[in-house]
C-alpha positions in Angstrom: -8.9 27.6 -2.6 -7.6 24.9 -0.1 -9.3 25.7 3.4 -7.6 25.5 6.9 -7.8 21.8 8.3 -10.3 20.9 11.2 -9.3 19.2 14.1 -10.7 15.3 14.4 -13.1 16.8 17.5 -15.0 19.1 15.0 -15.6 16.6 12.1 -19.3 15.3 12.0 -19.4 11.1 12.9 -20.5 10.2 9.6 -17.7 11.1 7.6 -15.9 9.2 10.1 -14.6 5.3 10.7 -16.1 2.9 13.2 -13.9 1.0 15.0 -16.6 -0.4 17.8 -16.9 -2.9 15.0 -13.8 -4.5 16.3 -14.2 -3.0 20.1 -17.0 -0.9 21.2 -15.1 0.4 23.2 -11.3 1.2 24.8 -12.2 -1.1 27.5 -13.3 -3.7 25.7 -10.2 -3.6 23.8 -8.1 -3.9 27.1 -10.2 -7.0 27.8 -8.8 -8.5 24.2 -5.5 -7.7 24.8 -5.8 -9.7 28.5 -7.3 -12.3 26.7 -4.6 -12.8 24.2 -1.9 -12.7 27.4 -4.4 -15.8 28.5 -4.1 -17.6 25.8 -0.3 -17.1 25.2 0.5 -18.2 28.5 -1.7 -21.6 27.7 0.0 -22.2 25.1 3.3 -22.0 26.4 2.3 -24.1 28.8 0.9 -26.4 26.9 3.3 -27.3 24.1 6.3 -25.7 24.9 9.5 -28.3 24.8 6.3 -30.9 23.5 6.2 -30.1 19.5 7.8 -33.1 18.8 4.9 -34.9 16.7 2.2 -34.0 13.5 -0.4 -34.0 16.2 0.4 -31.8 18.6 2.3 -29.5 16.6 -1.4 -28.9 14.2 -2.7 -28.7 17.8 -0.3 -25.8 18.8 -0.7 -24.4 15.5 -4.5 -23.9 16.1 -4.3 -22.4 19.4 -1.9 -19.7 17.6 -3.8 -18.6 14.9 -6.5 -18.0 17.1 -4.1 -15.6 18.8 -3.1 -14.2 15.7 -6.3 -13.0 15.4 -6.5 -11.2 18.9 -3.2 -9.7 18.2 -4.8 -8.3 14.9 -7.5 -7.0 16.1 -5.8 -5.5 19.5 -3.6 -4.0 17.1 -5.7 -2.6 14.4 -8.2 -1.0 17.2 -5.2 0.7 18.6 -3.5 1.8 15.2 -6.6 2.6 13.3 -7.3 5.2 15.7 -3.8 6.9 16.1 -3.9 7.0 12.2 -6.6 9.2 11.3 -4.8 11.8 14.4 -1.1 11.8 15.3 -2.0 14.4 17.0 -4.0 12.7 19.9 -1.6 12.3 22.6 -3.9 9.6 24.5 -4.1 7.4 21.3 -0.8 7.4 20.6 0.1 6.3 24.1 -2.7 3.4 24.1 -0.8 2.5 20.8 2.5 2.2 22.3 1.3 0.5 25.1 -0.4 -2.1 23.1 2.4 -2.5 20.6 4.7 -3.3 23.9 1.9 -5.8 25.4 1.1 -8.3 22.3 5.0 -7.8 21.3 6.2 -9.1 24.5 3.5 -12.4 24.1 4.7 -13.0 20.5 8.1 -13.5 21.6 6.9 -15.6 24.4 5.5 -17.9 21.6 8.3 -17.4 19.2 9.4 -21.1 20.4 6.7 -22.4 18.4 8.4 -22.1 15.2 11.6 -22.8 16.5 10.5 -26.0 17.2 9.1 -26.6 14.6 11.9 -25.7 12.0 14.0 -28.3 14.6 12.2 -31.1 14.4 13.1 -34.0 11.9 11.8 -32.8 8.2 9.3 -36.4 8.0 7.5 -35.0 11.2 6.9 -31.8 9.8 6.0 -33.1 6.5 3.4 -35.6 8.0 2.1 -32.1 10.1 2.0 -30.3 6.6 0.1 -33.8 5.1 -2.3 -33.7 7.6 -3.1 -30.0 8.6 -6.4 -28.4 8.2 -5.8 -24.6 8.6 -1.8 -24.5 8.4 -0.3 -26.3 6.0 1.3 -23.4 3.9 2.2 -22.1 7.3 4.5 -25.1 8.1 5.1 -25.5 4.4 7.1 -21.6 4.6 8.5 -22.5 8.5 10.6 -25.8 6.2 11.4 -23.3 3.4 12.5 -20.7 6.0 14.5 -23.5 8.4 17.8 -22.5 6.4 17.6 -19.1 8.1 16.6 -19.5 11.3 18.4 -18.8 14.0 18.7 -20.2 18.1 15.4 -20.3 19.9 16.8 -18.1 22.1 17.9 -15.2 19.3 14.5 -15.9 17.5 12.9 -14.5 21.1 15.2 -11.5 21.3 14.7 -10.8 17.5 10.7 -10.6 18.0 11.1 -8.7 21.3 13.0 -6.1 19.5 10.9 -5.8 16.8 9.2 -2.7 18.6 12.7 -1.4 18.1 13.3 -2.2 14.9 10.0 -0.8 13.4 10.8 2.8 15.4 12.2 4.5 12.4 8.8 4.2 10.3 6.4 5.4 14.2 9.2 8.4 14.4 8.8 9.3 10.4 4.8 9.4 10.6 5.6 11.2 14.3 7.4 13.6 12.1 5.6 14.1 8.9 2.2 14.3 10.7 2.6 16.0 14.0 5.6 17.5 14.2 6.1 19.3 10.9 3.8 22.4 10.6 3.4 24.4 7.1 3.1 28.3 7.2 1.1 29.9 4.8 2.3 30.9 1.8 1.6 34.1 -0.2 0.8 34.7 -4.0 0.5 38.3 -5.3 -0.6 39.3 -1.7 -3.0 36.8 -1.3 -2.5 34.3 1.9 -2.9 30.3 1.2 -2.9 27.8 3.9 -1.1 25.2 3.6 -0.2 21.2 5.2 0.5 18.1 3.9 -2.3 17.0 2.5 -3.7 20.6 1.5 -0.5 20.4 -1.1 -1.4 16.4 -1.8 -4.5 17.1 -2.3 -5.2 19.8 -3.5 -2.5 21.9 -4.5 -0.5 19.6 -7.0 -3.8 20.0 -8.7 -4.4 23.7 -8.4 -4.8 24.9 -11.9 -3.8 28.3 -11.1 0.0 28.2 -11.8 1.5 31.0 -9.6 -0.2 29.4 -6.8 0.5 25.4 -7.6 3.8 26.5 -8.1 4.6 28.6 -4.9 2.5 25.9 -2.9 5.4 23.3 -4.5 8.3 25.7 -3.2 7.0 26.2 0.3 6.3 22.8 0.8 9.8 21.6 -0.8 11.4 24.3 2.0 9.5 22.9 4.9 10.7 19.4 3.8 14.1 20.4 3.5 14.0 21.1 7.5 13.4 17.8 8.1 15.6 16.2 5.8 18.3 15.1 8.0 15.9 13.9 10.6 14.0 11.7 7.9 17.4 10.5 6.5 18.5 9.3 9.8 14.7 7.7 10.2 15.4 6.0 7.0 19.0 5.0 7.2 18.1 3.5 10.5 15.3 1.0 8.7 17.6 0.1 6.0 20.6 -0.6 8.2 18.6 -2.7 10.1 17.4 -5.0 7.6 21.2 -4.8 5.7 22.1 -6.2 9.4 19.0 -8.8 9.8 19.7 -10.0 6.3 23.6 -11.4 7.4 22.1 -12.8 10.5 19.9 -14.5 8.6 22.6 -15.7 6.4 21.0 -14.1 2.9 23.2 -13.5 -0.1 22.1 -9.7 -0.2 19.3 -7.3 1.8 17.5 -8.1 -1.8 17.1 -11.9 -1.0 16.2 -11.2 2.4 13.4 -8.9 1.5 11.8 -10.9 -1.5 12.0 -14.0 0.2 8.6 -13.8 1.9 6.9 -12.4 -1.2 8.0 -15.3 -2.8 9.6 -13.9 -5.8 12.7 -14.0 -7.6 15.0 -11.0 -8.2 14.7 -11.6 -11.8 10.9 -10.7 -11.5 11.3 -7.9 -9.0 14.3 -6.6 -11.6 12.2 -6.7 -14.4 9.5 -4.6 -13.4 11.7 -1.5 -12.7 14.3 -2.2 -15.8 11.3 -2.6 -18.3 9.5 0.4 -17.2 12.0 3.0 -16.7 13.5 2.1 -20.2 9.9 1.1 -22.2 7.3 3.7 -20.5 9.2 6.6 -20.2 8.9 7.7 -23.7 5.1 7.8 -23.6 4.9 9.4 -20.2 7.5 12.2 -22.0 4.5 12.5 -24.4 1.5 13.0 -21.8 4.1 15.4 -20.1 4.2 17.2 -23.3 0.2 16.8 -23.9 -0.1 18.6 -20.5 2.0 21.3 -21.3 -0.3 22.0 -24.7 -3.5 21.6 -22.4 -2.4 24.2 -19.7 -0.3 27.0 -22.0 2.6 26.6 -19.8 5.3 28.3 -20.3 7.4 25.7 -19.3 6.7 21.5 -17.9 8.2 21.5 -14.6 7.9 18.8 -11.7 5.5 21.0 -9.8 2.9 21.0 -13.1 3.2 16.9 -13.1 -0.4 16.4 -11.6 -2.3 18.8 -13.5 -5.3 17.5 -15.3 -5.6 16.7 -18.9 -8.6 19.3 -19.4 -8.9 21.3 -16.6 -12.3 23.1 -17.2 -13.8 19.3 -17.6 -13.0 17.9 -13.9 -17.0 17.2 -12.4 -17.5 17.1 -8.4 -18.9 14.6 -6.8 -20.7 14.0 -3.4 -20.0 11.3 -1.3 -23.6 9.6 -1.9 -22.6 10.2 -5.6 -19.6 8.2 -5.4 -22.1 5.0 -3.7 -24.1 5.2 -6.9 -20.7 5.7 -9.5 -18.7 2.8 -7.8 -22.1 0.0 -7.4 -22.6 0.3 -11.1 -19.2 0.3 -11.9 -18.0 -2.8 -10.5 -21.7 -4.6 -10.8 -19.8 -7.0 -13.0 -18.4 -8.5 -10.1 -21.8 -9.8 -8.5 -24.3 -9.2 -6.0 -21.8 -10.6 -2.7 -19.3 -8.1 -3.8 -22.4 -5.7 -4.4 -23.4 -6.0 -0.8 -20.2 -5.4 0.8 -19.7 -2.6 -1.2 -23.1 -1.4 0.3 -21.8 -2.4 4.0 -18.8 -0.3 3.5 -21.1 2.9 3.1 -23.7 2.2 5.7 -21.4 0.7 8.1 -19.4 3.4 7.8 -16.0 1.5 6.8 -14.6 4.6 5.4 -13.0 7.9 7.1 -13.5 10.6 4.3 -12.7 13.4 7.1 -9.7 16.3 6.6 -8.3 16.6 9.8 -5.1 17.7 11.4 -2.8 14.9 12.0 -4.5 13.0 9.9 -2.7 9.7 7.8 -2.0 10.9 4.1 -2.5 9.1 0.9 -5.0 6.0 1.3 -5.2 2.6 2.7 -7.2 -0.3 3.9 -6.8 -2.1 6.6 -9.1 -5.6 7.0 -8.6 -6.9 10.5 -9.8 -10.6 10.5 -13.4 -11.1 10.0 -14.2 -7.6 11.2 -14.9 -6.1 7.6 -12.2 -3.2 6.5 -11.3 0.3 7.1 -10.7 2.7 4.3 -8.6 5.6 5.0 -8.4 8.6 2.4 -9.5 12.4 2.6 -12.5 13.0 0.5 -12.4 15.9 -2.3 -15.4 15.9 -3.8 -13.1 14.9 -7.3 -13.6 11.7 -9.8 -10.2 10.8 -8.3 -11.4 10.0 -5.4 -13.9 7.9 -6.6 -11.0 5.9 -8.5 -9.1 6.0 -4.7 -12.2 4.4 -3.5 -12.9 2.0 -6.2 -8.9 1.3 -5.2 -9.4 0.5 -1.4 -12.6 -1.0 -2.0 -11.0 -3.4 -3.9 -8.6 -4.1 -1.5 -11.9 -4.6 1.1 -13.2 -7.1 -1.7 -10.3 -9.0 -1.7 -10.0 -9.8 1.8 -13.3 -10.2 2.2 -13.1 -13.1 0.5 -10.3 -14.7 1.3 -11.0 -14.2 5.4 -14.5 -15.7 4.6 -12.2 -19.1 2.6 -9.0 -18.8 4.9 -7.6 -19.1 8.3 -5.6 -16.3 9.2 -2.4 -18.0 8.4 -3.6 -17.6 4.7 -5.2 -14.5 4.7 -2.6 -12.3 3.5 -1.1 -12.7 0.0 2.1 -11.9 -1.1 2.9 -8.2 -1.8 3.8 -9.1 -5.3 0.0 -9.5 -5.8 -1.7 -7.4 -3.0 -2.6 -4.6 -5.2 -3.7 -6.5 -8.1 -7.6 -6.4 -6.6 -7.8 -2.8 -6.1 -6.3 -1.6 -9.4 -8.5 -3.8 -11.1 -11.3 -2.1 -9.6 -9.7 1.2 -10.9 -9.7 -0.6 -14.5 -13.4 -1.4 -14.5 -14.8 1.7 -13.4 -12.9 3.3 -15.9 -14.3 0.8 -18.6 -17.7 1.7 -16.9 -17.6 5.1 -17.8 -16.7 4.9 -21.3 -19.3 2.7 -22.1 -21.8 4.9 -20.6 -21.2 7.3 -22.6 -19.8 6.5 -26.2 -20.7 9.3 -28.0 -19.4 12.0 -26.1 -15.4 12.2 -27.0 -14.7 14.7 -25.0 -15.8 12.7 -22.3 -13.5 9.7 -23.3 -10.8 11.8 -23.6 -11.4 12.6 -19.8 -11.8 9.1 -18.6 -8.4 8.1 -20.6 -6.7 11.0 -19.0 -8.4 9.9 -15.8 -6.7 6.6 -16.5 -3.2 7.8 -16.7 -2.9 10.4 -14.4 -4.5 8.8 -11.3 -4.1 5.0 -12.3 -1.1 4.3 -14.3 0.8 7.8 -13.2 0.1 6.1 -9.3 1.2 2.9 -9.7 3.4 2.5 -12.6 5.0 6.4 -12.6 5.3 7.6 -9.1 5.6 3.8 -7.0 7.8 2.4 -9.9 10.0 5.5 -9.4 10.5 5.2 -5.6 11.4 1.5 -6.6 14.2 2.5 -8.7 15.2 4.9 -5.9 14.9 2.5 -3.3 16.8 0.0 -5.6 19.8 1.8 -5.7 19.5 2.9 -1.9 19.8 -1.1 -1.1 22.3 -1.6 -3.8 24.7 0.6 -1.6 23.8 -0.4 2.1 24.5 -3.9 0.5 28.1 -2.9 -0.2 28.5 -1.3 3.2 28.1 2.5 2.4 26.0 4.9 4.1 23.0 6.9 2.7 23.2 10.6 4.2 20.2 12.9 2.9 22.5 14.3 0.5 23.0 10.8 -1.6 19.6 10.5 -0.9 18.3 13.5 -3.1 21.0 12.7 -5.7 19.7 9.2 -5.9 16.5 10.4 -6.4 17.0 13.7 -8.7 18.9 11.1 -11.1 15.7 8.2 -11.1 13.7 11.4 -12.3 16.1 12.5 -14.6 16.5 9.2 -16.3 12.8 8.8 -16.7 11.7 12.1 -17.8 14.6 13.4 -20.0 14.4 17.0 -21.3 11.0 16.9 -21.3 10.5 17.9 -17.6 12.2 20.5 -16.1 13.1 19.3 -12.5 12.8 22.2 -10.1 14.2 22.4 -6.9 12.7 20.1 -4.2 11.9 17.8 -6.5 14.7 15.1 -5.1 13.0 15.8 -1.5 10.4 13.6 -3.3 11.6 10.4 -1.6 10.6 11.7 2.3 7.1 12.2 1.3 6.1 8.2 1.2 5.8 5.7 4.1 6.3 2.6 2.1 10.4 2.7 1.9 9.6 1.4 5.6 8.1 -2.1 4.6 10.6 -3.4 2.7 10.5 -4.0 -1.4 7.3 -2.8 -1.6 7.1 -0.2 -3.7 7.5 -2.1 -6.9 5.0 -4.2 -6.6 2.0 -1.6 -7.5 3.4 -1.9 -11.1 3.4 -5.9 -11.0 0.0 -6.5 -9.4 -1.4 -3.7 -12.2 0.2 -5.5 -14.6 -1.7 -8.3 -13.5 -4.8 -6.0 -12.9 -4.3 -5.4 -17.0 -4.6 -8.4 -17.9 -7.3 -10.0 -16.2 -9.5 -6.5 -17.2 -8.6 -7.3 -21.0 -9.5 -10.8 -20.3 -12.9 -9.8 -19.1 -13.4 -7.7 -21.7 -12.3 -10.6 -23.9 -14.1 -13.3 -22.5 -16.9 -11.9 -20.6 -18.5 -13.6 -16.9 -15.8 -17.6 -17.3 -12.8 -14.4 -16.7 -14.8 -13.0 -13.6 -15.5 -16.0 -12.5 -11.5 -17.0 -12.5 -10.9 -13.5 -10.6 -13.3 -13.9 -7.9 -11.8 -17.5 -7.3 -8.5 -16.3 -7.5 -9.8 -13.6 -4.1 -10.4 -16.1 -2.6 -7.4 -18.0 -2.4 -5.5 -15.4 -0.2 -2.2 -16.4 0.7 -2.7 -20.2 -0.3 -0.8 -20.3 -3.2 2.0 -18.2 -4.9 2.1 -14.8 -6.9 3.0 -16.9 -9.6 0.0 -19.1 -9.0 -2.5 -16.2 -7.9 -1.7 -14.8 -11.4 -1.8 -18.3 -13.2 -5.4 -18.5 -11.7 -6.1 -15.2 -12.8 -5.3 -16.8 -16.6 -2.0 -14.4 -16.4 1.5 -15.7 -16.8 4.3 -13.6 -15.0 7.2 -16.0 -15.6 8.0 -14.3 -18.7 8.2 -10.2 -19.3 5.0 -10.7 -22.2 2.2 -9.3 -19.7 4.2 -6.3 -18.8 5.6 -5.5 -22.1 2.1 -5.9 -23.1 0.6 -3.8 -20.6 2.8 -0.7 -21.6 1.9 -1.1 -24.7 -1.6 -0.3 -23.5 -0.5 2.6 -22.0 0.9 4.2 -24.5 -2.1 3.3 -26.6 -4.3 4.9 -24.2 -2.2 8.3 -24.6 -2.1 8.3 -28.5 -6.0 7.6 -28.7 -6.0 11.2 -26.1 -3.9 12.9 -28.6 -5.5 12.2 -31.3 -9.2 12.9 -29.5 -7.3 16.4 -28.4 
């Protein structure tokens, strides 16, 4: 049974992050922050009204990705420790302060690309010819100069981003510290229950009276929220509908893809392709869980069940260290050792707290190593989740140690192609550990589906449909009330699961229970960097060490090149709809070899 959540104050230091990696302390962090103010006010001294000339523009350019970096590390101090505890009152008001501190200096230093984007295009080409550290960064400020705006608006637009970003503080203000779950009772028997009790743990719960009640009284608890969250929501969307004709874009769709760098026939394709060309072998695993369990009936709530539920081993912590280093030894002994840092560094936060984040992340502030965010459960999913934000770790890892900071991040078309690979290979890991043992396949092919593919191309690809049609409307003008929400969303799942699920009721409250309908198109893109993932894993499979030794180049590169480049690299071609037709094609023949080992 799920136990009652500790408060952050009682969880021992070791299952905890460490964030005196990027500050040892709050002071030292306040000392940053003045720093940063420092240098903006240089700069602006410096070269405002003078970036007229290649020269001093790289000049300028230099100064600012230096304080790019203090704002990222200002801001990941601040954040990283509000996230693991909404809770904390003090933490969320250092947050807010800090937010309104390097927000006022970046719009102090917005003139910098305004400048730029107005000076003569051969200036700004010589600048991009003879940069060290920013030529894609001038290189996007030419491509973007068709939508930017006065100098003047360009200042009020960053200063108001604080604003603007309120909807997504207020829905993880809601969802983490304001909503609290009673217990719920099953034949006279009292459960606790929270958010992540029912993420965690009971979606899983294999006793079906009690997975299913914990479904219903988490769906009710939801439900009191659900014109709050809608107005959270409609608030983000509106905004970028509105930022989006400012900006003179066609649609909000143009406006959002354009700094992934991808077309709307590629973002388009993913959802089309998978909600017509998966969905009948996910209707078959749906059915295959049924067998497995004796249900009476496949309903929404019995979704996340595992394949063979007596067959799901534990595992410790220090377990996981040894699980994950020989799994992913294929990638080398550099990515070997920061693996190793990440444990004895301590760049993970296993802990279940109150007000803790849900879900998992990673956060790499520049040069600092990463933070890995998830609640540990002593399952082989969490290993996988590991493996997952470990490769995410990897990835920047290498591309902070080969980039500036203007290249470090990559496009979100891409961005979770190095974790799911990770994912891939431990699951290849296992099965050739243990070939003889089909029961034991069986469970690391279910293992694949239901954390890896169900994750990223099931339950992300169907929030992108969702969130699809939310845009297609706000694009037209109309308004998205909580009740179109949940019909938007009740008819994505009943288009992908047919007959063969029966969706009960709460199930279209599904779209308030994710945080990344607040950063834009991003949703989508789990499916199209695994599709990538795919690939390059079959390729190493293929090929051997000459298709490792393309990936680890292709971490390196960061934000230097293209998604359709970063996959090129990767020896995969995503002009065409080959690799993801291909890829669930794999799928489904990773749920006919489990029916046939069942």
């Amino acid at each position: 049974m799920a136990e009652t959540l500790k408060k952050r104050s009682e969880v021992p230091e070791n299952l905890k992050w460490d964030t005196s990696r990027i500050y040892k302390t709050k002071e030292d962090m306040k000392a940053g922050l003045d720093a940063l103010k420092s240098l903006s006010a240089e700069i602006e001294k410096n070269y405002k009204g003078k970036l007229t000339d290649s020269k001093t523009i790289n000049e300028c350019l230099s100064k600012y990705n230096d304080f790019l970096i203090m704002v990222d590390h200002v801001s990941n101090y601040s954040n990283l420790n509000l996230s693991v505890d909404y809770t904390d009152a003090e933490n969320a008001r250092t947050d807010a302060f800090v937010i309104g501190e390097y927000m006022k200096e970046l719009a102090r230093l917005s003139f910098i690309d305004s400048e730029i984007a107005q000076a003569p295009e051969n200036v700004i080409k010589e600048a991009i010819d003879t940069a060290t550290i920013s030529k894609n960064y001038l290189e996007d400020v030419l491509r973007f100069k068709p939508h930017m705006l006065s100098a003047e608006t360009e200042a009020t637009l960053v200063s108001m981003q604080e604003v603007t970003s309120a909807p997504y503080q207020m829905y993880e203000q809601t969802k983490l510290a304001d909503m609290k779950f009673p217990d719920f009772e099953v034949n006279g028997k009292k459960y606790p229950l929270g958010y992540s009790l029912f993420e965690d743990d009971y979606e899983y719960e294999e006793d079906t009276a009690v997975r299913r009640a914990a479904f219903k009284a988490f769906s009710e608890k939801l439900r009191d929220y659900m014109y709050t969250t809608a107005a959270q929501y409609g608030a983000r969307v509106r905004s970028e509908k509105i930022l989006s004709e400012i900006r003179h874009f066609d649609s909000v769709f143009d406006h959002l893809l354009f700094s992934q760098k991808v077309t709307r026939e590629m973002y388009d394709r993913q959802i089309d392709l998978i909600m017509e060309k998966l969905a009948p072998h996910m209707r078959k695993y749906a059915r295959l869980i049924k067998k497995a369990h004796n249900l009476d009936k496949m309903t929404y709530a019995d979704l996340k069940l595992p394949l063979d539920p007596e067959y799901n081993p534990k595992v410790t912590i220090e377990k996981s260290k040894e699980y994950i280093l020989d799994g992913l030894s294929i990638m080398g002994p550099e990515y070997q050792e920061m693996l190793k840092r990440a444990y004895d560094e301590r760049w993970i936060d296993f802990a279940q707290n109150v007000g803790k984040s849900t879900g998992g992340f990673c956060a790499s502030p520049y040069q600092k190593g990463s933070y890995i965010l998830l609640s540990w459960n002593e399952r082989m999913s969490d290993v996988f989740t590991l493996a997952h934000e470990l490769g995410h770790a990897g990835h920047f890892y290498n591309c902070q140690q080969h980039q500036s900071y203007f290249d470090n991040e990559c496009s979100q078309y891409v961005v979770e192609a190095p974790s799911t690979i990770n994912e891939l290979l431990m699951a290849e890991y296992l099965k050739d550990k243990n070939t003889e043992d089909k029961r034991f396949r069986r469970w690391v092919l279910a293992s694949q589906i239901s954390n890896t593919y169900y994750h990223n191309f099931v339950t992300h690809l169907l929030e992108a449909a969702y969130q699809r049609e939310v845009y297609k409307r706000v694009d037209k003008g109309e308004s998205v009330p909580a009740e179109t929400l949940n019909e938007i969303f009740k008819g994505v799942l009943q288009k992908f699961w047919g007959d063969e699920v029966e969706l009960t009721e709460g199930c279209e409250l599904t779209w308030m229970r994710q945080p990344h309908y607040y950063m834009g198109l991003y949703s989508y893109s789990y499916s199209a960097s695994l599709t990538i993932a795919t690939q390059v894993m079959k390729r190493i499979r293929r090929e051997g060490q000459s298709a490792v030794d393309d990936w680890k180049k292709t971490l390196k590169a960061g934000g230097s090149v293209t998604p359709v480049e970063f996959a090129k690299m990767a020896g995969v071609d995503v002009t065409t709809d080959a690799a993801l037709l291909d890829t669930i094609d794999y799928i489904g023949s990773i749920i006919d070899e489990i029916e046939a080992l069942s």
